[in-house]
Backbone as CSV, one residue per row, in Angstrom:
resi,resn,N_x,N_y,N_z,CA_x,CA_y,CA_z,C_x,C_y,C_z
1,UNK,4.685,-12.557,8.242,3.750,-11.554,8.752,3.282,-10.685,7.593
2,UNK,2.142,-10.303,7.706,1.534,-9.346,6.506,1.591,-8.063,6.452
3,UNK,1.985,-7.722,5.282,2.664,-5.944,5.413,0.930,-4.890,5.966
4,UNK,0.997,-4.113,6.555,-0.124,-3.177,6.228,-0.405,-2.644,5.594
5,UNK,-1.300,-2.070,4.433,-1.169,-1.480,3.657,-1.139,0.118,4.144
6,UNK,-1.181,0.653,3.505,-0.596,2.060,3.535,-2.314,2.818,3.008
7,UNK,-2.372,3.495,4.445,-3.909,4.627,4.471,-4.104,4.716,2.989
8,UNK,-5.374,4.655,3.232,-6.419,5.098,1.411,-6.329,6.242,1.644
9,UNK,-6.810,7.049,0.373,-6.779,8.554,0.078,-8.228,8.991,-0.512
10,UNK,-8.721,9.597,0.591,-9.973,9.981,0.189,-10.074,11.049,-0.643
11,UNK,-11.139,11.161,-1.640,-11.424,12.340,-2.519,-11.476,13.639,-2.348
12,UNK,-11.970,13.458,-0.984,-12.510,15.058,-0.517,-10.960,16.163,-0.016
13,UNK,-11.309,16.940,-0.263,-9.772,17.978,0.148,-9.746,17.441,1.761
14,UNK,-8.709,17.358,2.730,-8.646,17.532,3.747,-7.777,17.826,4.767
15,UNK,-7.897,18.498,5.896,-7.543,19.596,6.884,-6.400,19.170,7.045
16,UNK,-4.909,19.994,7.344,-3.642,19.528,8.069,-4.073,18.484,8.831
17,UNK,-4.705,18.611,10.093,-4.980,17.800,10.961,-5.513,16.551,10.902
18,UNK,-6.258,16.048,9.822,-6.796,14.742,9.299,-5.275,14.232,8.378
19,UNK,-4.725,15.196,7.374,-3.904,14.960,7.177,-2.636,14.058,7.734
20,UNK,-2.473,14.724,9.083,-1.813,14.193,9.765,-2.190,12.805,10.393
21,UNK,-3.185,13.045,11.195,-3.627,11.665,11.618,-3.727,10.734,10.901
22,UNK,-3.997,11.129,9.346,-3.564,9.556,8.194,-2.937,8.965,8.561
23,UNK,-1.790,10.020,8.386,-0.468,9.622,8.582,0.591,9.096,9.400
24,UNK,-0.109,9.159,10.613,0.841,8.382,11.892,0.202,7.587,11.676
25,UNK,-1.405,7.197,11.440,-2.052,6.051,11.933,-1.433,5.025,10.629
26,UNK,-1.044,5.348,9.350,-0.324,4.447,8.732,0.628,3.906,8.863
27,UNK,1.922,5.014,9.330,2.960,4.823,10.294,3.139,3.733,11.157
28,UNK,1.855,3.674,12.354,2.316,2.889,13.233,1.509,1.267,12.807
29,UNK,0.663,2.035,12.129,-0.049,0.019,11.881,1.830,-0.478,10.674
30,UNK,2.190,0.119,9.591,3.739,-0.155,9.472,4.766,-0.748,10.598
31,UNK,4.690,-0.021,11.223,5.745,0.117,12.428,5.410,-1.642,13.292
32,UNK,4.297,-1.596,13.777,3.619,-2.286,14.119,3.843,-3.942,13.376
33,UNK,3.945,-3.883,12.352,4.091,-5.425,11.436,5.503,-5.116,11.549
34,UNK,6.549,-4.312,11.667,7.862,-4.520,11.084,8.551,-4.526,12.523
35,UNK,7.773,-4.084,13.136,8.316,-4.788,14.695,8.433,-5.812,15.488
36,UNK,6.766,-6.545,15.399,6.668,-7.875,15.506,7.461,-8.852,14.808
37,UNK,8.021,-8.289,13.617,8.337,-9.366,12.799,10.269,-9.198,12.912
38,UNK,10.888,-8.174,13.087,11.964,-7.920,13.211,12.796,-7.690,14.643
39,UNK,11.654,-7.587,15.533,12.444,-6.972,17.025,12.504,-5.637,17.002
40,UNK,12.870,-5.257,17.999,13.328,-3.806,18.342,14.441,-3.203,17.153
41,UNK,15.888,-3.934,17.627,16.900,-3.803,16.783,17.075,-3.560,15.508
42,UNK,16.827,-4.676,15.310,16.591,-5.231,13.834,15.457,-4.446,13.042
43,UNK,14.723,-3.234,13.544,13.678,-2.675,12.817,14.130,-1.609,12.566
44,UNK,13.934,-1.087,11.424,14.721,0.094,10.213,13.466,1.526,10.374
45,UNK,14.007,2.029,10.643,12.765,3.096,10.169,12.351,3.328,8.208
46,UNK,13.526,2.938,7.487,13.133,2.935,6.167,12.353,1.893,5.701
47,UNK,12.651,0.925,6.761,11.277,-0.366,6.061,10.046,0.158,6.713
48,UNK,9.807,0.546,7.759,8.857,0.746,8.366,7.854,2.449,7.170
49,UNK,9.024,3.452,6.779,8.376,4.229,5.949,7.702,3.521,4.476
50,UNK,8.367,2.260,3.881,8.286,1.864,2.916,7.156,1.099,3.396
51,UNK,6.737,0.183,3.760,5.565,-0.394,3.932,4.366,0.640,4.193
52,UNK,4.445,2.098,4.842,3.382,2.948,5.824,2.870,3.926,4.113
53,UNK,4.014,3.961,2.682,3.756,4.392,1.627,4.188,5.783,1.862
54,UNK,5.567,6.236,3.040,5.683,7.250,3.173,7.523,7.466,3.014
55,UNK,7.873,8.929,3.054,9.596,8.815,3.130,10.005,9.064,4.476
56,UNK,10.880,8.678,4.747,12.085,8.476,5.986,11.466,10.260,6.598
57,UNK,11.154,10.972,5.842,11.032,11.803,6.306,9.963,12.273,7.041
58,UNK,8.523,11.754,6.566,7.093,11.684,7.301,7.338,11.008,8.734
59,UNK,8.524,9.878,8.991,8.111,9.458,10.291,9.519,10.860,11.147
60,UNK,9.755,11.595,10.721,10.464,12.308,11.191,9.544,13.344,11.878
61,UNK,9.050,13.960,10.994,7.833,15.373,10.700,7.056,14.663,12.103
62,UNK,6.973,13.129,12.749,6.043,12.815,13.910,6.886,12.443,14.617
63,UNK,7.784,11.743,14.367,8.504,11.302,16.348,10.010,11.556,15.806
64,UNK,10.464,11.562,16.528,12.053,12.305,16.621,13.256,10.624,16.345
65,UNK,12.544,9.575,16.968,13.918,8.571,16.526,13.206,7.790,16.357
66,UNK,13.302,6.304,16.674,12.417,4.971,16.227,12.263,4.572,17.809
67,UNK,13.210,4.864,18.953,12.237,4.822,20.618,10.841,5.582,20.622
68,UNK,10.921,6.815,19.994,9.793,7.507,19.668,8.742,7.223,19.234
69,UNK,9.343,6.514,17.764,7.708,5.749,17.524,7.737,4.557,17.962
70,UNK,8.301,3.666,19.069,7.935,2.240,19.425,6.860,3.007,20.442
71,UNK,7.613,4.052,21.427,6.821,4.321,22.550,4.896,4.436,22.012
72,UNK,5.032,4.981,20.698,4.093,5.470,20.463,3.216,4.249,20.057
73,UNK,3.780,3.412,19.460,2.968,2.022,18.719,2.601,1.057,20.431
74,UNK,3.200,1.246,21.391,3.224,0.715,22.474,1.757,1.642,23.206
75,UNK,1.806,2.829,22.784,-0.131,3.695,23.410,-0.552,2.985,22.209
76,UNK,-0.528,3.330,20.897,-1.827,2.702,20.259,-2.510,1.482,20.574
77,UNK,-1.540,0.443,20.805,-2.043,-0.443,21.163,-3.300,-0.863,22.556
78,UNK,-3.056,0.428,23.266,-3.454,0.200,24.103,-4.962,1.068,23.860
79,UNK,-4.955,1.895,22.438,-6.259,2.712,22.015,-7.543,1.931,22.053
80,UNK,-8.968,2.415,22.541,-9.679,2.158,22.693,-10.051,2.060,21.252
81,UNK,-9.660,2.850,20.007,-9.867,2.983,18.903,-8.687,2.135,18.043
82,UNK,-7.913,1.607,18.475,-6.712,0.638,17.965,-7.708,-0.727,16.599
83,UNK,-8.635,-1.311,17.317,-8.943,-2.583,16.343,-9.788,-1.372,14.923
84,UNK,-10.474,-0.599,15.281,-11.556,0.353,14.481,-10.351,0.332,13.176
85,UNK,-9.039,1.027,14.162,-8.151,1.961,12.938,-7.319,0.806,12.141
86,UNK,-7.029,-0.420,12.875,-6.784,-1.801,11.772,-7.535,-2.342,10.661
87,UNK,-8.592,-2.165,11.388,-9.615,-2.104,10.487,-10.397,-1.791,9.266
88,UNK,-10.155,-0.753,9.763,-10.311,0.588,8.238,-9.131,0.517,7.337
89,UNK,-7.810,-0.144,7.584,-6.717,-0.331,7.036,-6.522,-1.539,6.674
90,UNK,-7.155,-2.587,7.018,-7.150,-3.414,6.118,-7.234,-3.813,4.852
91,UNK,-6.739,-3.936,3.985,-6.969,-4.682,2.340,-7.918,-5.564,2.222
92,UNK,-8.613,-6.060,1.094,-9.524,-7.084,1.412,-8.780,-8.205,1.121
93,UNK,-7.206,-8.280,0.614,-6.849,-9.561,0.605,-6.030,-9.997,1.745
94,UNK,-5.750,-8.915,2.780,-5.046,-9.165,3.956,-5.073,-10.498,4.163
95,UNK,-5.959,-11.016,4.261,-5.905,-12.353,5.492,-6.680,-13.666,4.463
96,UNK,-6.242,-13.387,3.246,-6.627,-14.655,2.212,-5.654,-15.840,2.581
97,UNK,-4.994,-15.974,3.008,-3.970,-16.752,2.850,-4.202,-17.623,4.559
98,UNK,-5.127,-17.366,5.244,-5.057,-18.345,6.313,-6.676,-18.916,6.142
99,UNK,-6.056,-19.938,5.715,-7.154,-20.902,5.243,-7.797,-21.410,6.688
100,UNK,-6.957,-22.160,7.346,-7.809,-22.789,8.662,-7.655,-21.960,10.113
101,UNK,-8.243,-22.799,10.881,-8.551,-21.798,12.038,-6.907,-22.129,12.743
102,UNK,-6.010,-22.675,12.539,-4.482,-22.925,13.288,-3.722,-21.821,12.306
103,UNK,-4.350,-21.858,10.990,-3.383,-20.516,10.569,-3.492,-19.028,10.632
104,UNK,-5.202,-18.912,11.732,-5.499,-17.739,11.923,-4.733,-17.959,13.824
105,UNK,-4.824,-18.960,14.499,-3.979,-18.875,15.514,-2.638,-18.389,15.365
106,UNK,-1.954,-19.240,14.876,-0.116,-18.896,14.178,-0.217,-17.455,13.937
107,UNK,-1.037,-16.537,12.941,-1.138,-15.259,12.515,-0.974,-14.455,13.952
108,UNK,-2.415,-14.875,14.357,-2.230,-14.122,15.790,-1.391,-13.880,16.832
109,UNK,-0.782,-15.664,16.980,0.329,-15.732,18.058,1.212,-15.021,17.660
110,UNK,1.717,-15.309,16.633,3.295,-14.026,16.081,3.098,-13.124,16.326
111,UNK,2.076,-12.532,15.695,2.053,-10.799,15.954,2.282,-10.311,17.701
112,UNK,1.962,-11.125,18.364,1.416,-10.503,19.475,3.205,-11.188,20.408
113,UNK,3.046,-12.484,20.032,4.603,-12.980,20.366,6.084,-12.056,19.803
114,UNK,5.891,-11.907,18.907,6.334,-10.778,18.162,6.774,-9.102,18.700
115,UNK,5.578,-8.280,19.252,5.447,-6.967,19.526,6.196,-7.532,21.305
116,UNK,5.406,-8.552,21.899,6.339,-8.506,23.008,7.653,-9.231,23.120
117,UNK,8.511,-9.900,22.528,9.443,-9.458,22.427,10.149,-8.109,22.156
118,UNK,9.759,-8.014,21.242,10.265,-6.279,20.732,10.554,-5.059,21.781
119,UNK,9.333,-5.814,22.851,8.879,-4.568,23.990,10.081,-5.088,25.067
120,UNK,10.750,-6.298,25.126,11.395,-6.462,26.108,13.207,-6.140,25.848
121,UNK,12.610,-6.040,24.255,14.097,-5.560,23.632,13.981,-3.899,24.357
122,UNK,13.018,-3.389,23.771,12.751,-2.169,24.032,13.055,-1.883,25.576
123,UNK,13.137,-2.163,25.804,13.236,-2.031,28.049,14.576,-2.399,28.104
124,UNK,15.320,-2.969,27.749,16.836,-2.906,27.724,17.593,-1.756,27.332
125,UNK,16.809,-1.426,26.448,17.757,0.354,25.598,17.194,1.525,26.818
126,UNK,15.618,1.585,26.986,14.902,2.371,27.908,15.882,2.616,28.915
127,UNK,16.344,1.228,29.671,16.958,1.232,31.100,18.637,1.959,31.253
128,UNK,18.811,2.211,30.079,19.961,2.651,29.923,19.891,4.167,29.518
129,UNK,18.822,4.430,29.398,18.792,6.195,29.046,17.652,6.506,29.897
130,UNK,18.365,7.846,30.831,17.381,8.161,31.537,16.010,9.089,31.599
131,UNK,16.065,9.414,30.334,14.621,9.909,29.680,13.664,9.250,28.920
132,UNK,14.398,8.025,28.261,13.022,6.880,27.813,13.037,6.331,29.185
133,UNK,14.036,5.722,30.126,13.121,5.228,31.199,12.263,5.867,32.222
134,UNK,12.666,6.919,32.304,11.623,7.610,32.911,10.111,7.766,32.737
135,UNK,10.091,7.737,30.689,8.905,7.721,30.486,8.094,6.680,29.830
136,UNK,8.757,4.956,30.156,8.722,3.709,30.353,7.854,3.326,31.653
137,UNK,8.324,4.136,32.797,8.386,4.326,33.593,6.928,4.611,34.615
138,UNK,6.787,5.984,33.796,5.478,6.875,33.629,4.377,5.701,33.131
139,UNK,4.491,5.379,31.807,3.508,4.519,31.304,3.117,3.094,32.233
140,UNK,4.350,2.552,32.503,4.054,0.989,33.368,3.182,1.888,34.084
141,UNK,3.202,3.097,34.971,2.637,3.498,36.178,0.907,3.387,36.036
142,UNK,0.881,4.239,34.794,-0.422,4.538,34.460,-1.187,3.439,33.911
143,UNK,-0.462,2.403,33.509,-1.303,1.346,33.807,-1.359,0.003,34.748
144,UNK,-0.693,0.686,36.006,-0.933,0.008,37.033,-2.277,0.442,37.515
145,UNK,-2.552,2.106,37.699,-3.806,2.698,38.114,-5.077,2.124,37.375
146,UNK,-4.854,1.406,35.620,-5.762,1.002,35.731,-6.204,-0.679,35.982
147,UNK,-5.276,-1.042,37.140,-5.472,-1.915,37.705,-6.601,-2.258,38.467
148,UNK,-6.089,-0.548,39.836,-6.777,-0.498,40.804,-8.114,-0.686,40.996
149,UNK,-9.194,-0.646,40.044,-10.362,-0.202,40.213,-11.113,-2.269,40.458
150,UNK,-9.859,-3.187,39.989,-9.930,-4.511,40.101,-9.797,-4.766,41.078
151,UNK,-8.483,-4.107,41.710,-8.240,-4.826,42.777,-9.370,-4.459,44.303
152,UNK,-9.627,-3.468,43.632,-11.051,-2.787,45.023,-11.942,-3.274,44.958
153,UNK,-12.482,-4.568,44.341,-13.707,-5.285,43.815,-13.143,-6.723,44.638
154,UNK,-11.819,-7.192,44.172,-11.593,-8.535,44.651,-11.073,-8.152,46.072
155,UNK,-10.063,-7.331,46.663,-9.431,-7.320,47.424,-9.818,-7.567,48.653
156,UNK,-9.331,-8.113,50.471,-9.800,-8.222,51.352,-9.727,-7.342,52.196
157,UNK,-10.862,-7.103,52.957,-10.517,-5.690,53.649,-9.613,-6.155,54.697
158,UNK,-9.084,-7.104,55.672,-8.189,-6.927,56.330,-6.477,-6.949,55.845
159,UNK,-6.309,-6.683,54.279,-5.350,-6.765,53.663,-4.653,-5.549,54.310
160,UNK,-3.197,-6.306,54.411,-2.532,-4.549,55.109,-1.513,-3.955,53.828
161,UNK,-1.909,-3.963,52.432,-1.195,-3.951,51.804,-2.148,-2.541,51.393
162,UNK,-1.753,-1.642,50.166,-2.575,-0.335,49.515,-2.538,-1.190,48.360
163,UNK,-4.268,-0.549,47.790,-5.342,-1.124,46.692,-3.546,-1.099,45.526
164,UNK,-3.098,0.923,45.753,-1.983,0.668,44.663,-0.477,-0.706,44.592
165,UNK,-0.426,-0.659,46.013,0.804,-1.678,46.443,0.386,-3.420,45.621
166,UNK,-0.637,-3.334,45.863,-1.287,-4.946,45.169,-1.211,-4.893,43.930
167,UNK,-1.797,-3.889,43.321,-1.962,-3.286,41.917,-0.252,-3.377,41.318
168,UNK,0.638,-3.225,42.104,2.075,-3.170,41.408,2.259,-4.567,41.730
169,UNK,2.351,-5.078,42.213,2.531,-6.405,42.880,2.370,-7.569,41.406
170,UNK,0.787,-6.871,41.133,0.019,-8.209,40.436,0.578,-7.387,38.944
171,UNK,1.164,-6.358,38.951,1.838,-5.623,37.101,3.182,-6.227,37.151
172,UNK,3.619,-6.926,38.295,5.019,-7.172,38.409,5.111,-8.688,37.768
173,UNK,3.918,-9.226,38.522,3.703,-10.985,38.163,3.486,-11.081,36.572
174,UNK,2.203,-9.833,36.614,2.025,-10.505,34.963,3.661,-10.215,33.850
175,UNK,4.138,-9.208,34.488,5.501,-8.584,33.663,6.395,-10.007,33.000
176,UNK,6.547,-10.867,34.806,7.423,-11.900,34.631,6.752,-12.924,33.758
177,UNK,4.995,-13.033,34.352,4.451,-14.433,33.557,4.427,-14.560,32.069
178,UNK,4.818,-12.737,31.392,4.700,-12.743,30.152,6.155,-13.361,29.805
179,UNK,7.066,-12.828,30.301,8.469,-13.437,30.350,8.741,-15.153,30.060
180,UNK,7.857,-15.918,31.155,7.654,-17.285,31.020,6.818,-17.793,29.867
181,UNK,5.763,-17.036,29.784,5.118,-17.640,28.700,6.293,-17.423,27.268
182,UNK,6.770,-16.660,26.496,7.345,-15.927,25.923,8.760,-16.974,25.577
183,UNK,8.975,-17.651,26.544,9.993,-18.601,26.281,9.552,-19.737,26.475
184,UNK,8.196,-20.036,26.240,8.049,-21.311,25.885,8.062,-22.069,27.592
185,UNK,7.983,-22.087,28.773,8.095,-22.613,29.541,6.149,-23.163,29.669
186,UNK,6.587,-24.973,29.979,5.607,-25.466,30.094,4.724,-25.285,31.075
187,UNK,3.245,-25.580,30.948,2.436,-24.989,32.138,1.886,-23.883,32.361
188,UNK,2.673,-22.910,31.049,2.383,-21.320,31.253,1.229,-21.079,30.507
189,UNK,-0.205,-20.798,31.654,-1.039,-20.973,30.351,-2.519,-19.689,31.498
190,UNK,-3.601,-19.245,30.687,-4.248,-18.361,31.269,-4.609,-18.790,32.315
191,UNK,-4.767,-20.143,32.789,-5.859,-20.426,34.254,-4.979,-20.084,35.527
192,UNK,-3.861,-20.402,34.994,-2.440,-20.118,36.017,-1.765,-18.775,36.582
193,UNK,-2.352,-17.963,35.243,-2.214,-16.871,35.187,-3.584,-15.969,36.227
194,UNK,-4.535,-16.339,36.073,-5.510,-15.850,36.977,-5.498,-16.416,38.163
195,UNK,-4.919,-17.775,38.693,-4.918,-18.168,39.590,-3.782,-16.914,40.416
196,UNK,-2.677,-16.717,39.796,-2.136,-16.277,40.644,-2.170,-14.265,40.904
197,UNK,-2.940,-14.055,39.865,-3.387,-12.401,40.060,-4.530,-12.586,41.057
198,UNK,-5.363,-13.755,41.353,-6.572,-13.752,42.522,-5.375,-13.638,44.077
199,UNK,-4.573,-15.004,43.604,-4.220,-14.552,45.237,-3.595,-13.756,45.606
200,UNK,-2.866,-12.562,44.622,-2.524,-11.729,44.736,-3.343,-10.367,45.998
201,UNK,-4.483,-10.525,44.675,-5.764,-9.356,44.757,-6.243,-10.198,46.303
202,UNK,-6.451,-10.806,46.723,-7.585,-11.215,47.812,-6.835,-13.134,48.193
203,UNK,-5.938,-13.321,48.693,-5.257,-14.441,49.176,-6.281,-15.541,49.769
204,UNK,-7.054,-15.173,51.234,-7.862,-15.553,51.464,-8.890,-16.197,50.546
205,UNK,-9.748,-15.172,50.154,-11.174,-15.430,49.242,-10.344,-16.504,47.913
206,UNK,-9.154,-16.601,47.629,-8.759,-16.923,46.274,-8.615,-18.501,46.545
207,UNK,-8.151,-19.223,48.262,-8.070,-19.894,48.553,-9.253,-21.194,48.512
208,UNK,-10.635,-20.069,48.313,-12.039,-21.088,48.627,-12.332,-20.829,47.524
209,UNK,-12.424,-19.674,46.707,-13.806,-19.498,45.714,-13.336,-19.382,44.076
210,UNK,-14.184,-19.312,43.591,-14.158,-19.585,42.333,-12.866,-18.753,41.292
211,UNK,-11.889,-18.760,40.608,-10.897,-17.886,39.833,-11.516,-17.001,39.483
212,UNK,-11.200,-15.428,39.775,-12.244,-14.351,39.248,-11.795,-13.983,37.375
213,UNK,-13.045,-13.426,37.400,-12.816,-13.391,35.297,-12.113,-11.928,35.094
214,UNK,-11.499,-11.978,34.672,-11.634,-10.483,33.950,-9.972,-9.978,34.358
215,UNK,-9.289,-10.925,34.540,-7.842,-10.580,35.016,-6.844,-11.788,34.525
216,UNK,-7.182,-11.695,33.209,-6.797,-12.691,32.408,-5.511,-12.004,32.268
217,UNK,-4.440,-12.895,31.586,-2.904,-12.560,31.109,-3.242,-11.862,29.439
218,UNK,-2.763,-10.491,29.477,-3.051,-9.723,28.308,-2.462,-9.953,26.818
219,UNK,-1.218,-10.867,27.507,-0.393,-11.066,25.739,-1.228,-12.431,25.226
220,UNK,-1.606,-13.407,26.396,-3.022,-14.784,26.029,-4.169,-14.184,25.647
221,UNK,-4.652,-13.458,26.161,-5.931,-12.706,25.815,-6.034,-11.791,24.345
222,UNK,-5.067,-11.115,23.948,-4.597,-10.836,23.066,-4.481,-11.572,21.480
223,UNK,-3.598,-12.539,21.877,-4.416,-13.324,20.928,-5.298,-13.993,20.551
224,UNK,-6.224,-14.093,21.683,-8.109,-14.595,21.115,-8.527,-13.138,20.714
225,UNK,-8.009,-12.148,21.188,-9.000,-10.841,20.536,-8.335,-10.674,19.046
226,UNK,-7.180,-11.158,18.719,-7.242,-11.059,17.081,-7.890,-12.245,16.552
227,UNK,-7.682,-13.353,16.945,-8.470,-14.307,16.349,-9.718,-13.732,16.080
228,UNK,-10.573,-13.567,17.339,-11.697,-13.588,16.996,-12.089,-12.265,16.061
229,UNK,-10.976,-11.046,16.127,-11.279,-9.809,14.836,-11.206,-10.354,13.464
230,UNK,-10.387,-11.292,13.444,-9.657,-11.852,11.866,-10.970,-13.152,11.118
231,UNK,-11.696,-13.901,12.347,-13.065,-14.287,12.351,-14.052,-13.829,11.911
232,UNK,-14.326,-12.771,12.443,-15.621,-11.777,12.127,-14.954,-11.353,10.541
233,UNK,-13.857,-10.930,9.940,-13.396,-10.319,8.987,-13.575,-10.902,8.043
234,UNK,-13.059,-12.383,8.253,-13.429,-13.172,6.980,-14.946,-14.088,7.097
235,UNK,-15.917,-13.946,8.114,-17.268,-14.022,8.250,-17.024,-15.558,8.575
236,UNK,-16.368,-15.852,9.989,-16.156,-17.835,9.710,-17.042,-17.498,11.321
């Protein structure tokens, strides 16, 4: 896996507050490669400062332990501004080394095979302390809600289930399908994966009509959205 490099330093004087934001955002794109690549466990906060170009002490000055900053590399990821800030952090020799389009797959699959493991390591320690799971907890929630606004598009109105009850239902399936995919079990693949969030969302309608788009499996989907960033990057 490829180290991140560690935020550029612009010329101009600038504010605590930019200051800061350098600085986590180096942090976690660090954090981020040394997680995928090590697990939960197995990830040091001193490798993670040494790759980010910072001391043991900068990731202190921002999150209090290393649950702290997974929780936190676990929102970025989910930032609307997440690919922008990889981006801008990229090296230009980052991604010299994957010559064909199977070694920009492999790149992708790890990373992303990688962070979820890590995340399922991570939910084992969570479940055992009752203030990361709580706010494990919190997060699964909040992105069940942004389920809902799917399931009110596909769903059937004589469903006696709530838009939210389906919405947990179909965060529960994908939870496990990431589980299956993740160990390699054959068959586990996106069409299967939408097949079964439709009959979730709308049983009936899922039975006659076409697989609906847009409720794809996120750790599969995931890796075509780096492919295709790491594409555009090197102009193929």
């Amino acid at each position: 896996m490829v180290d991140f490099p560690r935020a550029r330093v612009a010329k101009q004087r600038k504010s605590h507050a930019q200051k800061k934001n350098e600085t986590q955002q180096a942090l976690l794109l660090a954090a981020l490669d040394i997680f995928s690549r090590e697990g939960y466990h197995r990830a040091t906060l001193d490798a993670i400062a040494d790759i980010a170009g910072y001391s043991k002490g900068a990731i202190y000055a921002n999150y209090s332990n290393k649950a702290e900053l997974f929780l936190a590399v676990m929102e970025f990821l989910n930032d609307d501004d997440c690919e922008q800030i990889v981006q801008e952090h990229v090296d230009e020799h980052e991604f010299e080394g994957l010559e064909t389009d199977d070694d920009i797959r492999s790149y992708a699959k790890g990373l992303v095979e990688g962070i979820g493991l890590a995340s399922l390591e991570f939910m084992t320690v969570a479940i055992r302390d009752e203030s990361l799971k709580k706010r494990l907890a919190q997060r699964m929630s909040d992105n069940i809600e942004i389920v809902i606004p799917d399931v009110q598009e596909w769903r059937s109105d004589r469903d006696p289930l709530t838009d939210k009850q389906i919405a947990y239902l179909m965060g529960a399936f994908e939870l496990g399908f990431n589980v299956l995919a993740l160990l390699g079990v054959p068959d586990i693949h996106t069409t299967l994966n939408e097949v079964g969030l439709a009959r979730l969302a709308n049983p009936r309608q899922a039975a006659d009509q076409p697989i609906p788009k847009g409720l794809e499996l996120p750790m599969m989907t995931q890796v075509e959205q780096i492919e295709a960033f790491i594409r555009s990057y090197l102009g193929r």
